[in-house]
N, C-alpha and C positions, 0 to 999 in steps of 0.2 A: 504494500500500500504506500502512494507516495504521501511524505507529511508535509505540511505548512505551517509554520511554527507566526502567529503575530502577535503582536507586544497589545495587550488594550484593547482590543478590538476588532472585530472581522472584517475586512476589507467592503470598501462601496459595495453596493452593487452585485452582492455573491448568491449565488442563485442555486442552494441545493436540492430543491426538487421539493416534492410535498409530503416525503417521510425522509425524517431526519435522524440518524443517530444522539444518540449523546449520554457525556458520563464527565463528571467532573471529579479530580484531584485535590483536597485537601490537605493540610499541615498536620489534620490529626480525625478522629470521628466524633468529638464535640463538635456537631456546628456553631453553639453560640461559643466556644472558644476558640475553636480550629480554623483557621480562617480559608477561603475557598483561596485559591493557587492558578488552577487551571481548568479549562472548560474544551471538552474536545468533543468535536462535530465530524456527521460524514453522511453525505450522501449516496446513493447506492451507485457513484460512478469509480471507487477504487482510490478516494484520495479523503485525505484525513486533514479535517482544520483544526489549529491547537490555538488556543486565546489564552497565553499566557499574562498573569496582574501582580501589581508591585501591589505590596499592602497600603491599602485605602484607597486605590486608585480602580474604583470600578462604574466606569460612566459606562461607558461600551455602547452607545448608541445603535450600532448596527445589529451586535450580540441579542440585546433585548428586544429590538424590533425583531428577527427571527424568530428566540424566543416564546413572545405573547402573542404571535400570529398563527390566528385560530385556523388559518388555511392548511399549515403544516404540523402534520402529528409529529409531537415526540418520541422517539425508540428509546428505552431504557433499560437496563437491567439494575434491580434495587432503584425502582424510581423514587421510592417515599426516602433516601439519602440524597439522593439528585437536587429533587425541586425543594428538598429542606436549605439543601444549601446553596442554591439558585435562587430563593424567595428570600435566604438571609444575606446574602451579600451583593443581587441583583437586583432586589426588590420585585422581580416577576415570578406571576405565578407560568413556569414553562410547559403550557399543554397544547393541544390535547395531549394527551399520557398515552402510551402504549410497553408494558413492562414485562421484559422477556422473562424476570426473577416470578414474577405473578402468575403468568400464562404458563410457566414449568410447574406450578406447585398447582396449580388446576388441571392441567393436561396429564402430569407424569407423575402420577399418586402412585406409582408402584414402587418409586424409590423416595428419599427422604435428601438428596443430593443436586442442591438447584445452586451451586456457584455457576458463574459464568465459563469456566471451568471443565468444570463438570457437560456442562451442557455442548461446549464446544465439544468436547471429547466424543461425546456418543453420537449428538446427532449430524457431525459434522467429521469426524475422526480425525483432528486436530489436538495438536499438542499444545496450549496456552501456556506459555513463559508465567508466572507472576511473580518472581524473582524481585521484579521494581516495587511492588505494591506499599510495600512501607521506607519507603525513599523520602527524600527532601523535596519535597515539592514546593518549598519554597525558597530553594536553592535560586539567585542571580538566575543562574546560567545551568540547562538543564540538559542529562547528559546525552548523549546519543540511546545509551539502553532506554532512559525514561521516557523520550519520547517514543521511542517503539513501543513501549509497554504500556500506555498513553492512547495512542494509536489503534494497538489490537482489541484496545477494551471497546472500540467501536466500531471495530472491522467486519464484525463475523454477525450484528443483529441483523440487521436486513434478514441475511437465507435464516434464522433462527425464528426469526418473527413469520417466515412463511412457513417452514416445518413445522411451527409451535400451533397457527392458525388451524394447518390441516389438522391435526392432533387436538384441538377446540370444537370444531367442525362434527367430528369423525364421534365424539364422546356427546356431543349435545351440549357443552356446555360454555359455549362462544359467548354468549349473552352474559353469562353469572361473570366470568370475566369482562366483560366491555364494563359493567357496572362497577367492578373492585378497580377498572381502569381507572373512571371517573373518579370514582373519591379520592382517589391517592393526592392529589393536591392539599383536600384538608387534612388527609392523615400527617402529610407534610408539617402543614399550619397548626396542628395538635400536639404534634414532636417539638414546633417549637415556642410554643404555647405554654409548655411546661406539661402536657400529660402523654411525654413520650413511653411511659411504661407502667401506662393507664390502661385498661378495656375500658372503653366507655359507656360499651355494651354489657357489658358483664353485669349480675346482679348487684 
């Protein structure tokens, strides 16, 4: 996958299609302390955009206009980590939602093994590095491995998200997921609301 690394913001005018990858990089998994690093995109053409941010500097105008445009779905894997930390340091809620982590634990109840991972492995028979995973991401200057490892966490949803569909499809339960799609924004805004490891359903 070729990568495109930009400082701030995604270039004028960049036009990836109307399903979008994405997965962001943080300093750590408190979002209200760990501050977001990087935000990496892609569209289903083979190339990977990296929006790297110096701390406090997150205008990104272009970013967010993609972002909150209801025309193009978001691909995620672990979206309710994504848009928590997209809605805390971007200020957008980033939907519509589509989450490969959600659509594996609806589809593939035969196993209890929904990493990204995981999933590339079986349904894809790919070996995923995550080697980078707890790196510096808010390292200056970042390394060659990290953007690769950056890179491939958005590389592989696309076919994931249509293997996962037929397997939604095939089960009857496409709908029960498009619903749990939906809400993941406020589970998002609940996590960071202070009742992240709340049922608020629960009795």
């Amino acid at each position: 996958m070729k990568i495109k690394l930009h400082k701030g913001d995604l270039p004028e005018g960049l036009d990836l299609g109307p399903l979008v990858a994405v997965d962001t990089e943080t300093l750590g998994l408190n979002t209200q302390r760990d501050r977001l690093c990087l935000v990496q995109l892609s569209g289903d053409g083979g190339e990977a955009h990296l929006v790297q941010f110096e701390r406090g500097k997150y205008q990104a105008p272009n970013l967010k206009r993609l972002l909150r445009d209801r025309k193009v779905t978001k691909l995620y894997h672990f979206a309710r980590f994504d848009l928590a930390a997209i809605l805390r340091y971007l200020g957008v809620v980033a939907g519509p939602v589509y989450c490969t982590r959600t659509a594996s634990k609806i589809a593939r109840t035969y196993t209890d093994r929904h990493g990204l991972k995981d999933l590339v492995k079986e349904l894809l028979d790919v070996d995923l590095s995550k080697q980078q995973q707890s790196s510096d991401w808010g390292a200056a200057t970042l390394s060659e491995q990290q953007l690769a490892y950056a890179a491939n966490d958005v590389a592989y949803l696309h076919r994931l998200k249509t293997l996962l569909d037929e397997m939604l499809i095939r089960e009857g339960r496409m709908d029960l997921a498009k619903a749990c799609f939906n809400f993941l924004p406020a589970r998002a805004a609940l996590d960071l609301a202070g009742w992240a490891e709340t049922d608020i359903f629960a009795h």
